[in-house]
N, C-alpha and C positions, 0 to 999 in steps of 0.2 A: 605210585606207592614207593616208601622208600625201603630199601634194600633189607635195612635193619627190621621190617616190619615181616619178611619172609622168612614165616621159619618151618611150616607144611608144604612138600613139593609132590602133587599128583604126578606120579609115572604112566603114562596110558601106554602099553604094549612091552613088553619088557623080554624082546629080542636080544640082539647081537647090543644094539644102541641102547635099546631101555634098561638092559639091566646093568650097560657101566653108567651111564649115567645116574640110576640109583645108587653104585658104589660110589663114586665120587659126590652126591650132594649126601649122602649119611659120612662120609670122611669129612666132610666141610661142618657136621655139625648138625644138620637139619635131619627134621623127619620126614620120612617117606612112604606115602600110600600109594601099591604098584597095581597095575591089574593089566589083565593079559586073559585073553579065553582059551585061549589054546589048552586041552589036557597036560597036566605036567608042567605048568606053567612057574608055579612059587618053588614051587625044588628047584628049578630051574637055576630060578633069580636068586634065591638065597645060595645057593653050590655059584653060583658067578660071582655074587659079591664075596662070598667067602675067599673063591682063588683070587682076587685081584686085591684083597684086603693086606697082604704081606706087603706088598710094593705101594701102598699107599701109606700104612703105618710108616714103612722108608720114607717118606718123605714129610711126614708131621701129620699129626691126625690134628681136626681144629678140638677147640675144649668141650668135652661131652660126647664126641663123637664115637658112634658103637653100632654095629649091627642090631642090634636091639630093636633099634629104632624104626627098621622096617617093617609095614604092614603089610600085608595083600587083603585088596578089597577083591568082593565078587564080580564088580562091575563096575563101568566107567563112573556111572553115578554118584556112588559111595565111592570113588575114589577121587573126587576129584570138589566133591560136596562141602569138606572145611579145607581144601587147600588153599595156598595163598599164591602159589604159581603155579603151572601146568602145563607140561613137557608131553606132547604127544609123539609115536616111536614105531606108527603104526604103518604095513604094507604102502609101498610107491603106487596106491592106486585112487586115481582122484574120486572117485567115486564111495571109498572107502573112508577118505579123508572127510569129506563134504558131511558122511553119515556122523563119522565115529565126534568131528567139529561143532557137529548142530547138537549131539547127547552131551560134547563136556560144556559148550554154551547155555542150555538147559539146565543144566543142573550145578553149575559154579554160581560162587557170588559175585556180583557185578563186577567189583575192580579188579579181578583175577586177568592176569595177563594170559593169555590161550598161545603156546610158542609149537610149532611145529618142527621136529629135525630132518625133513625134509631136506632129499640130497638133492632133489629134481624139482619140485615144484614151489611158486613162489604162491603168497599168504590168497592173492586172488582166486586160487584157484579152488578155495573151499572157504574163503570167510566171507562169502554171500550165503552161506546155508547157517548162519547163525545170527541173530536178533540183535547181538551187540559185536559186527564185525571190529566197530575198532579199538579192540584189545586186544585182535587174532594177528599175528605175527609169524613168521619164521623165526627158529634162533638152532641153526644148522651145525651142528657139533661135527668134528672129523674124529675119524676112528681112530683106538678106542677112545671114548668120551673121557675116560679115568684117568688118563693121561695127559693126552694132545691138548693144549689150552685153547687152541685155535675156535672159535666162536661166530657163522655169518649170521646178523642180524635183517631179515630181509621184512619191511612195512608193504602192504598193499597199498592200493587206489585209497581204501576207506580204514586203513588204520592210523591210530593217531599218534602224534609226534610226542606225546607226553606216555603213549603205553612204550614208542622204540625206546626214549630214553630210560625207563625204567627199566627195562630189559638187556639194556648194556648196562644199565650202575648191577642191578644184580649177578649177572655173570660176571660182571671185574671183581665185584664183592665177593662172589665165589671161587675167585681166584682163576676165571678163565681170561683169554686176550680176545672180548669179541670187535669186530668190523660190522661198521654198517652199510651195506651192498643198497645204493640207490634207487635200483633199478629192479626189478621183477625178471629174472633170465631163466634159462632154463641150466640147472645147474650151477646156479648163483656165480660165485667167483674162482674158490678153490681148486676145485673142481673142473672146474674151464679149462681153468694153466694146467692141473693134470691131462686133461683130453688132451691137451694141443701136444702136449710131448707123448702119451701113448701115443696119438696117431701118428708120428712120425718115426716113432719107436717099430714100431708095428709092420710102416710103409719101410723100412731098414731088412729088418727081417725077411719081409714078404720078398724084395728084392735080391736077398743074397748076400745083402752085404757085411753082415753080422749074426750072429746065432742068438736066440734067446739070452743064453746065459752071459755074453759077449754085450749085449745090451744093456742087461741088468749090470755089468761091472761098470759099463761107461759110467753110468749115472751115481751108483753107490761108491764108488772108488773116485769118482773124479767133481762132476760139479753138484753134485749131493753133499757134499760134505760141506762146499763154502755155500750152500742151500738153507743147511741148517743153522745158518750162523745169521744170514740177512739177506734179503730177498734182491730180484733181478736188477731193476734200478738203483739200488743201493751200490749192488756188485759191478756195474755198468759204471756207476761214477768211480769207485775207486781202483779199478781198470784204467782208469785215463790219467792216473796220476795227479802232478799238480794241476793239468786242467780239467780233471775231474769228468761230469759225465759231458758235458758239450767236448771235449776231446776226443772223448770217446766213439759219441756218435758220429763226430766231423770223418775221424780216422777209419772208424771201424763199419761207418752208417752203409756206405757200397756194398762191403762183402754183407753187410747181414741184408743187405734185399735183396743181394744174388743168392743167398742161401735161402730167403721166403720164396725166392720164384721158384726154386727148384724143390723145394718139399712135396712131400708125396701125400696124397690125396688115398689113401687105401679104403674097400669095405673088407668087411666081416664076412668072406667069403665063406662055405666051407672048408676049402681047400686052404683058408689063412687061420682057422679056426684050430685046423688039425697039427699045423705046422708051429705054432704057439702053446697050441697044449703039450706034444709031443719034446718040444724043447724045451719047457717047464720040466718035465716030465725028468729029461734030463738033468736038468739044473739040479735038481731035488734029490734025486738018487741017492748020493751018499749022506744025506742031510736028515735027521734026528728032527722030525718037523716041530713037534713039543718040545725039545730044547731050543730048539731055534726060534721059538714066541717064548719063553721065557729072555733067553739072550735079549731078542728085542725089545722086550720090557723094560728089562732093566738096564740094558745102554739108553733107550729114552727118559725111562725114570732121570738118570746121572744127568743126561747131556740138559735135559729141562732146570733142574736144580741148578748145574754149571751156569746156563743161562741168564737165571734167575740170581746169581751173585756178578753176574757182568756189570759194571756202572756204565759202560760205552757203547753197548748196542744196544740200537732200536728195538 
C-alpha cells in the first residue's frame, strides 16, 4: 500500500504508547480510531493528547491536523474495521497479543498492515494466531512516540517483504526514522544497546563504585551528549582521526577487550533492587518531577528540530 493511501490509523490499547502515538499520527494529519477496555479509558487519551498537543503544534502541525479527528471505538472490531494501518499497544503478554492479533486479523480489511510496538517480542510470536500472518509485523516506537522518531521495523518467519516495505515508506511518510531489524530478538535492537549499558551501569553501582546519581551524570553529562548527535560506530571512526575507525580499532581494539573482559555480569538482586531505588530516590529529591518532563520535552522537542536542519549528520 502506498503511504499516500493511509489516512485512518486503528489505535488498539491506548496506554503510556498508544495514546502518543495517537497524538502524533492526528499532528501528522491522519484520523484516528482508538480503543482501550480499560474504565476511563478515552479521558484518558484525549487529557494525553491534549498535554502533548502544545509541543507538537511547536514543531508544525501537518495541514488539517486537529484533535478532532480522534474517535474512540468500543472495541477492537470497530476500531480497526475501515482503518488502513494498525498500531497495536497492548500488555507484554504473548498470549494477550496472540488473542487481541487474531480479533484485529478478523475483523481488518485484507491489505491492512497489523504492526505491533512491542518492546519485547518479535511478529512470531502472535502472527500464527491470524489467517493472514503476512501482513502482521513489529513497528516498535521508543518512548514517547510523539516525539522520538526512532522506529524498529521487525518481519517474521511468514511476513512479507512488500507489507515491511510499506511499513517503513509509511512511518518516513510520517515523519518517523524507522530501521529494519533482520532478525526476530528479543528486545529487538534499541533496546539491546540499552540493556548492555544498564547492566553495566547497574554492576558499577552494585560494586561501589559510583552512586546512582554519579552514574546518571557520567552518561548525561558526558558520552550522551555526543549519543545524541551519532551513534557508536560513527563516534568510533571519528575518534581515530584521519585514520578513522580502523585507527581506532588498531589503537584503542586492546583496551576495549580488556574492558569487555572485565564488565560485570550483575542480577536483580533484592538487595540491588533496594540499592538503585533508594539512590534514585536520592537523585530526585530536590527535583520538581513534572517540571522535569516538561524540561525534557522540550529540550528533545529543540534538539530533534536542531537535528532535523543538520545537512551533515546521518
Amino acid at each position: 500500500m502506498d503511504a499516500r493511501e493511509i489516512r485512518r490509523i486503528g489505535v488498539v490499547g491506548t496506554g503510556v504508547i498508544g495514546a502518543s502515538w495517537a497524538a502524533w499520527f492526528l499532528a501528522r494529519g491522519l484520523d484516528v480510531v482508538a480503543t482501550d477496555p480499560a474504565p476511563g479509558a478515552e479521558a484518558r487519551l484525549r487529557a494525553a493528547v491534549a498535554d502533548a498537543w502544545p509541543i507538537l503544534e511547536a514543531g508544525g502541525l501537518a495541514a488539517g491536523a486537529g484533535q478532532s479527528r480522534l474517535r474512540f471505538a468500543p472495541d477492537i472490531e470497530s476500531c480497526v474495521a475501515e482503518a488502513d494501518f494498525a498500531q497495536e499497544n497492548g500488555p507484554e503478554r504473548a498470549e494477550t497479543k496472540r488473542e487481541t492479533f487474531a480479533r484485529m486479523d478478523a475483523a481488518s480489511q485484507d491489505h491492512v498492515i497489523l504492526a505491533s510496538s512491542s518492546s519485547g517480542y518479535g511478529p512470531g510470536v502472535f502472527q500464527g494466531a491470524c489467517r493472514r500472518p503476512e501482513r502482521v509485523l513489529v513497528g516498535h516506537p521508543f518512548n514517547p512516540p510523539h516525539l522520538i522518531p526512532l522506529v524498529e521495523v521487525v518481519g517474521g518467519d511468514a511476513t512479507a517483504e512488500d507489507a515491511v516495505a510499506a511499513a517503513m515508506g509509511f512511518y518516513a511518510a510520517v515523519g518517523k526514522t524507522p530501521i529494519r531489524i533482520r532478525k526476530e530478538l528479543t528486545g529487538h535492537v534499541a533496546n539491546r544497546l540499552q540493556a548492555a549499558l544498564w547492566r553495566e551501569a547497574f554492576h558499577l553501582v552494585e560494586i561501589g563504585a559510583v552512586t546512582v546519581a554519579e552514574v546518571d551524570a557520567a552518561v548525561a553529562h558526558g558520552p550522551g551528549l555526543r549519543w545524541a548527535m551519532m551513534g557508536p560506530c560513527l563516534l568510533n571512526h571519528l575518534s581515530g582521526g584521519p585514520g578513522g575507525l580502523a585507527h581506532t580499532l588498531e589503537h584503542l581494539g586492546p583496551l576495549m577487550e580488556r574492558m569487555w573482559a572485565d564488565l560485570g555480569d550483575p542480577r536483580l538482586t533484592p538487595e540491588l533492587k533496594a540499592t538503585l531505588v533508594a539512590g534514585l530516590e536520592d537523585e530526585l529529591a530536590p527535583v520538581d518531577r513534572d517540571a522535569m518532563l516538561r524540561e525534557r520535552d522540550r529540550l528533545l522537542a529543540d534538539l530533534i528540530r536542531a537535528k532535523a536542519e543538520a545537512r551533515n549528520l546521518p
